[in-house]
C-alpha positions, 0 to 999 in steps of 0.5 A, spaced: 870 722 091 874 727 094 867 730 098 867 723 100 873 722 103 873 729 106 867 728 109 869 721 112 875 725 115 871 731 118 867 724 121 873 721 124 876 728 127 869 729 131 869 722 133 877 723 136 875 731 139 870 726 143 874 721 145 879 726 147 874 731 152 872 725 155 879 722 155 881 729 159 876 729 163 872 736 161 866 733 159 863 733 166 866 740 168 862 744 162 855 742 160 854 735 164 851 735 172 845 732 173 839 730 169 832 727 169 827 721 166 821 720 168 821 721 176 828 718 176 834 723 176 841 721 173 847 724 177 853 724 173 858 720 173 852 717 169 848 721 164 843 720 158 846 724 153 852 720 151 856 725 152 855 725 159 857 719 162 864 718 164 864 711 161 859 707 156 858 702 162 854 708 165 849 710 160 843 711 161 837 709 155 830 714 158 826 710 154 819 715 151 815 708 150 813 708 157 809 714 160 812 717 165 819 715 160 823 709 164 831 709 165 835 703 161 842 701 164 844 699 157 851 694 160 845 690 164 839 692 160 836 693 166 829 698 168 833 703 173 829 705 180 834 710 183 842 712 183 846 715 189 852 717 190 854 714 195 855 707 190 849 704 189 844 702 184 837 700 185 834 696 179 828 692 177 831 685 177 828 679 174 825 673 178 828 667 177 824 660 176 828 654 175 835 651 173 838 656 168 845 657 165 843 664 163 842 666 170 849 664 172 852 668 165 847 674 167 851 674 173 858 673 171 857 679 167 856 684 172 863 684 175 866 686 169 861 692 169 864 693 176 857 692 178 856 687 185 849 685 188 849 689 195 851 684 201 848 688 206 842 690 203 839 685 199 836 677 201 836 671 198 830 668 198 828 661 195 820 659 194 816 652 194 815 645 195 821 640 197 826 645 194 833 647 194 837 653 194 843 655 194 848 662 192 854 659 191 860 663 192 868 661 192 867 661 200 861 658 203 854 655 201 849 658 204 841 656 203 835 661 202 840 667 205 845 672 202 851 669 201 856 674 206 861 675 199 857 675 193 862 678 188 864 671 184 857 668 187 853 663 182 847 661 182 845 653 183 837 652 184 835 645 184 830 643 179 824 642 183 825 649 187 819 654 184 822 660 185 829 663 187 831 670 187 835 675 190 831 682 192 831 688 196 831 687 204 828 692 206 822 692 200 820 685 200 819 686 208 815 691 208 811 690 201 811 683 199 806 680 205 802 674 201 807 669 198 803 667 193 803 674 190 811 672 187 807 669 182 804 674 179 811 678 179 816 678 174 821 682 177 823 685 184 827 691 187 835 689 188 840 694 190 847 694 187 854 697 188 857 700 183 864 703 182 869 707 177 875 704 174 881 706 177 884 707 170 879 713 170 880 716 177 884 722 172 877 724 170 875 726 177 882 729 179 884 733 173 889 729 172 891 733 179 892 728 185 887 730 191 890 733 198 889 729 204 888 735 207 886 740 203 881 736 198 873 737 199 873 729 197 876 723 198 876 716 194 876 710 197 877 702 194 870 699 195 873 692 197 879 694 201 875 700 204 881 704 204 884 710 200 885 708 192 893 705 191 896 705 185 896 697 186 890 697 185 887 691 181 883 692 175 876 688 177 877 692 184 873 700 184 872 706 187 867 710 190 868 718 192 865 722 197 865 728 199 868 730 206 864 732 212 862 739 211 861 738 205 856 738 200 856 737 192 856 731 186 864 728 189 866 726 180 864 732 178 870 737 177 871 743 180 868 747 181 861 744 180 864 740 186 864 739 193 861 745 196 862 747 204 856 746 207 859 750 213 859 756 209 851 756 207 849 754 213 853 760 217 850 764 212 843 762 213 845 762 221 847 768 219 841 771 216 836 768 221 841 771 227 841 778 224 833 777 223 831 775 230 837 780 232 833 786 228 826 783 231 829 784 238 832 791 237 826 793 234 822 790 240 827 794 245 826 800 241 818 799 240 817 798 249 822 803 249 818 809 244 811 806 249 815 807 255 816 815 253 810 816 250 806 813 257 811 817 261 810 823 256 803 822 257 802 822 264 802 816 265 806 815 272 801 821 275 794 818 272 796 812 275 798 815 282 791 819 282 786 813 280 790 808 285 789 814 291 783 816 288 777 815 293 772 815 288 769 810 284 773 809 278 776 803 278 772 802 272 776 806 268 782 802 265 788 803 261 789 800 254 795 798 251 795 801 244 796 793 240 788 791 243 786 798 241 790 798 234 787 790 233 780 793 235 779 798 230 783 794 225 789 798 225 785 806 225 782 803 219 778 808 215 773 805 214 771 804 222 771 812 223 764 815 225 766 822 225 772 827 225 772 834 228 777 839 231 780 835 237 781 828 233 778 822 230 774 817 232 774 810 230 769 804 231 771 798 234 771 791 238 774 789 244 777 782 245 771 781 250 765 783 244 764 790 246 763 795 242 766 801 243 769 808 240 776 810 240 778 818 240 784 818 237 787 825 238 790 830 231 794 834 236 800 832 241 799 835 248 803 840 250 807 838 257 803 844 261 798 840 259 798 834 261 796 834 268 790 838 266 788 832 261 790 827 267 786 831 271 780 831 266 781 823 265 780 823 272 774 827 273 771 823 266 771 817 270 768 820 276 762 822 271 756 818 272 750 820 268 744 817 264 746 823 258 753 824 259 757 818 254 761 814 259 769 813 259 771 806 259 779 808 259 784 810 256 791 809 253 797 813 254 803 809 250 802 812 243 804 818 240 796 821 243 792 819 248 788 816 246 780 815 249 775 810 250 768 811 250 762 807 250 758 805 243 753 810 241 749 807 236 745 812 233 749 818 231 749 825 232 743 829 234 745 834 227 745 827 223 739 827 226 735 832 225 738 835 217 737 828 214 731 825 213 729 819 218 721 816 215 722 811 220 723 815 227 721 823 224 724 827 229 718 830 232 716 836 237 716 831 243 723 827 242 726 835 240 723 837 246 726 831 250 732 831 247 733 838 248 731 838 256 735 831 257 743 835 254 740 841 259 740 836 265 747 833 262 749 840 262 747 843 269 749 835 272 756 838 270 756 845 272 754 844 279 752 837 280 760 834 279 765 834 284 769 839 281 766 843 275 766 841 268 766 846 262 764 842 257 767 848 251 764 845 245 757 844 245 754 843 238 749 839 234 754 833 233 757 833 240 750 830 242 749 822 240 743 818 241 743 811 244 738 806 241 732 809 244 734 815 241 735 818 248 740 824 248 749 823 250 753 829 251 760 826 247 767 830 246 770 833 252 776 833 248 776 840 250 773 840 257 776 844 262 775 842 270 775 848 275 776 849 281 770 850 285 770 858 287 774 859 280 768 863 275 772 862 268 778 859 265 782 863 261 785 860 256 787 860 247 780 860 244 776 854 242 770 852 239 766 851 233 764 858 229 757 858 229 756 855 236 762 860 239 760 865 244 761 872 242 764 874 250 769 869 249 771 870 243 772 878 245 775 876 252 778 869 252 774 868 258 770 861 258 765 862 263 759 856 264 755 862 260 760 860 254 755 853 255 750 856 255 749 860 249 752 854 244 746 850 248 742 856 245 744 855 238 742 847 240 735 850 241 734 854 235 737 848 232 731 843 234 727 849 233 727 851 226 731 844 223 736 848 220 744 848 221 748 853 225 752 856 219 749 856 212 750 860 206 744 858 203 742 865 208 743 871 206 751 875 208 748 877 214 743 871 217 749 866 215 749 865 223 743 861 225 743 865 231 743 872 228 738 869 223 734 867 230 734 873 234 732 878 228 727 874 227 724 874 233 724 882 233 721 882 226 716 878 229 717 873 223 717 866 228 714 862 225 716 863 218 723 859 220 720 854 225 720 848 222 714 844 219 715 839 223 714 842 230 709 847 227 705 840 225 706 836 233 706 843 237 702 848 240 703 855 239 705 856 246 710 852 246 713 854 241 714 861 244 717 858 251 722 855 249 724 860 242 723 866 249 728 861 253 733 860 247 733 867 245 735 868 253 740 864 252 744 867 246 745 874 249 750 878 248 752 879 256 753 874 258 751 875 266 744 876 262 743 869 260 740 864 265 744 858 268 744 851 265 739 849 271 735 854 270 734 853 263 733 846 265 728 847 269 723 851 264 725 846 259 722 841 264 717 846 266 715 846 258 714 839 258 710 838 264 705 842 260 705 839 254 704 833 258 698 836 262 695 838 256 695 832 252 693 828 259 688 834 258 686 832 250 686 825 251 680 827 257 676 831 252 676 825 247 674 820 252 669 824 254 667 825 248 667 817 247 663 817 252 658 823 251 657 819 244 656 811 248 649 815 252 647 817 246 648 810 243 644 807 249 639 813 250 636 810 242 637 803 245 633 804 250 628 809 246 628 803 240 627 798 246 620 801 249 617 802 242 618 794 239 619 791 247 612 789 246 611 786 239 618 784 237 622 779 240 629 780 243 634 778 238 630 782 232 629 788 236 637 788 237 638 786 231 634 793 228 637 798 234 645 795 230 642 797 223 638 803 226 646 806 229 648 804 221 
């Protein structure tokens, strides 16, 4: 009996500790803001936990029976659609059909719950034959409209009336458009205004008054529209809101309250202010890093030259450094087509679809050399030869210059010839013609170009080939124009071992000879397919061009020509072009002949092989033809032999089976 009686006791103290957190108004300031049911969501003062709402008139029943769950008004038993804070309530309202007391008391009802139909936002509407209609109130009667004041208002609806409700305006306009389709409706949407008592305003300021000026929020009287007195009535209702400026649940206490907005919106201006900021510092300073980088880079001077210049080199044209990083995808690694001492060139497309090739320099120019490489530039689009790689441009506002060449499909003349290529072998005929077609680059550069270019790094993957697998002399990046009575050029060494002229190398003195002798190393290449630095050699053959010429003075030649070339040649031919190589690769270089000397005795070795083959080609046609008189000779000994007793047809018939 005593457990009983203690157990009861801790029950009552509970129900009292409850009574009294909501009396004093800490209920909303801990736990309680915003909830949801279904797709509907409950702001507070209204709440579905019974422990979150400021008064029992506004709990809310999410009823699971439904899918997705429905929320109940419980006080009105009503389906809630939506709760705002501004005081309105929109609920699933029932049709009414007739004469109904019922109706008359639902309606008294709402008043005490401090709920009203919205005058502005509802409309009252009576359906049927030779009916009646009217929603009283203590003013006015007004048929089949709302009434202007509908806080006391009745229903009277004559009993020959079909339907009379009271629905949302905006709802029935733009959703029921067939009449007749009320008969298949039980309820409709309605709008209603609701309020708090004013004997639970201490809920909402913490028993503390609100500052006119200094307050977040302000409460008003709904039906006098003025801030809340102390005479207030006690059927009269208030309703808060916050400020402007403000943002946030107005009956939540602090300091879930009304919020600044002018602080969270300065603040996002504030970030989207420093973000633009930043962009545009970041954009002074990238035009700014391009403006050096072009003047660093010749840039001033390059144009000065192309727009004086009296040759033809409108087509070459300065890019910006966005179409040619867009071009190869941002130097993307997987757009490199070769890399070599100089730089590394990349595939890539321009905007327009063509295919180009971009050289994007290792190394930062120094300023004593610029005016050679604007020079250099200059020069390069003047070049116009079938066998020398055209420059379309160049592009002077990046960190290097960078190149732009045109697209060379095929690769290079090494890949060509140490990998394996079933499709398209490298035959003694295309060696040949290759091998003539870089001596007449070379020699165009030598003496035929307006100032005289040393190209300083020729080498089997510096020639390219195109789609017909002719020869392209590629890589000037070490190139050097001369004047037109300067023999040499003085200057740090550079090249590629293998290819290196010796008396450069000694001297630092690059002579046209210098390009003569790394031809030279080309040649033995073509010749005996085998790299220029190999240590599959011996210690002391390791250079091809040392293995080459000791070959030679051993007289073992023909050990190291390629098989290929020892299948398609002759023998003769072989040794013209071995004997011009070997000229080539002299120690001194005023031995070694010039490149339009080797050009020329290339040319003259493919003269012959042509005349030869002419030659050869005649002696199989005479051959052809000694075998057809033959063939006619025994026709025509067949012919008087059977011409008497045999018929035409049998007699050709047995000259075809005596030739089989």
């Amino acid at each position: 009996m005593a457990v009983r009686m203690v157990v009861f006791q801790i029950i009552v103290l509970l129900g009292s500790m409850n009574a009294f957190v909501k009396a004093v108004g800490l209920v909303n300031s801990t736990k309680c803001g915003e909830a949801t049911c279904g797709n509907v969501t409950i702001p507070y003062p209204f709440g579905i936990d019974t422990d979150c709402n400021m008064t029992d008139l506004y709990w809310i029943n999410c009823s699971h029976s439904f899918s997705p769950p429905k929320p109940f008004l419980a006080s009105i038993k009503h389906e809630v659609l939506d709760i705002s804070l501004d005081g309105t309530l929109r609920v699933n309202y029932p049709i009414l059909s007739g004469c109904s007391d019922a109706a008359r008391t639902q309606f008294d009802s709402y008043t005490s719950r401090r709920l009203v139909f919205s005058r502005s936002r509802n409309k009252f509407v009576a359906m049927g034959c030779n009916n009646f209609a009217s929603l009283n109130d203590a003013e006015n009667i007004v048929l089949c409209a709302c009434s202007s004041s509908m806080d006391t208002a009745t229903y009277n609806i004559s009993p020959s009336c079909k339907y009379a409700f009271i629905v949302e305006q905006k709802w029935f306009e733009t959703n029921l458009t067939n009449p007749f389709e009320v008969r298949n409706m039980s309820h409709v949407p309605v709008v209603l205004e609701w309020g708090i008592d004013p004997t639970l305003f201490p809920l909402v300021t913490g028993n503390n008054q609100p500052d006119e000026e200094t307050s977040a929020y302000v409460c008003a009287n709904r039906s006098s529209n003025a801030t809340r007195s102390s005479n207030a009535t006690r059927s009269s209702t208030l309703t808060c809101s916050c400020k402007p400026g403000f943002k946030g649940n107005p009956y939540l206490l602090h300091p879930e309250r009304c919020t600044a907005i002018s602080t969270s919106l300065g603040l996002l201006f504030l970030l989207i202010g420093g973000w633009w900021s930043y962009k545009a510092i970041k954009k002074r300073q990238n035009i700014k890093r391009k403006e050096k980088f072009f003047k660093r880079n010749g840039g001033l001077l390059l144009q000065q030259q192309l727009s004086s210049s009296k040759a033809n080199v409108e087509k070459t044209k300065l890019f910006n450094s966005k179409d040619l990083e867009k071009a190869t995808d941002h130097f993307n690694v997987n757009r490199i087509l070769g890399q070599g001492g100089q730089g590394t060139v990349y595939k890539g497309m321009l905007v327009d679809g063509k295919i180009v090739a971009v050289k994007k320099s290792k190394v930062i120019g120094e300023e004593k050399q610029l005016e050679e490489f604007i020079n250099e530039v200059v020069i390069l689009s003047q070049i116009n030869h079938r066998h020398v790689v055209k420059l379309l441009g160049c592009c002077l506002e990046t960190e290097v210059p960078l190149l732009v060449y045109e697209f060379i499909p095929n690769g290079t003349l090494s890949h060509y010839l140490h990998v394996q290529n079933e499709e398209f072998p490298a035959t003694w005929d295309m060696r040949l013609r290759i091998a003539t077609e870089v001596a007449g680059a070379l020699f165009y550069l030598h003496s035929a170009a307006s100032s005289p270019i040393y190209h300083r790094d020729i080498k089997s993957t510096n020639i390219l080939l195109d789609d017909k697998y002719r020869a392209k002399v590629a890589d000037f990046g070490t190139s050097r124009s001369i004047a037109v009575d300067q023999t040499h050029l003085t200057t740090v060494v550079q090249g590629t071992f293998g290819y290196l002229d010796p008396e450069y190398f000694q001297s630092s003195q690059f002579t046209e000879k210098s390009d003569v002798y790394s031809f030279g190393v080309v040649l033995v290449e073509l010749l005996t397919g085998e790299k220029a630095i190999s240590s599959t050699r011996t210690p002391e053959s390791k250079s091809l061009a040392t293995y080459f010429i000791y070959s030679m003075e051993e007289n073992n030649l023909f050990d190291i020509i390629d098989a290929q070339v020892m299948k398609d040649s002759k023998k003769e031919e072989i040794i013209a072009v071995a004997n011009l190589a070997k000229m080539c690769l002299n120690l001194n270089g005023k031995k070694r002949p010039t490149m339009k000397e080797v050009a020329m005795q290339l040319e003259a070795v493919q003269t012959l092989q042509k005349a030869s083959n002419v030659q050869q080609n005649h002696e199989e046609v005479e051959c052809v033809r000694s075998e057809m008189h033959e063939q006619w000779d025994l026709m025509f000994y067949v012919m008087r032999v059977y011409a008497i007793s045999l018929p035409l047809d049998i007699l050709l018939k047995n000259i075809f089976m005596t030739n089989l």
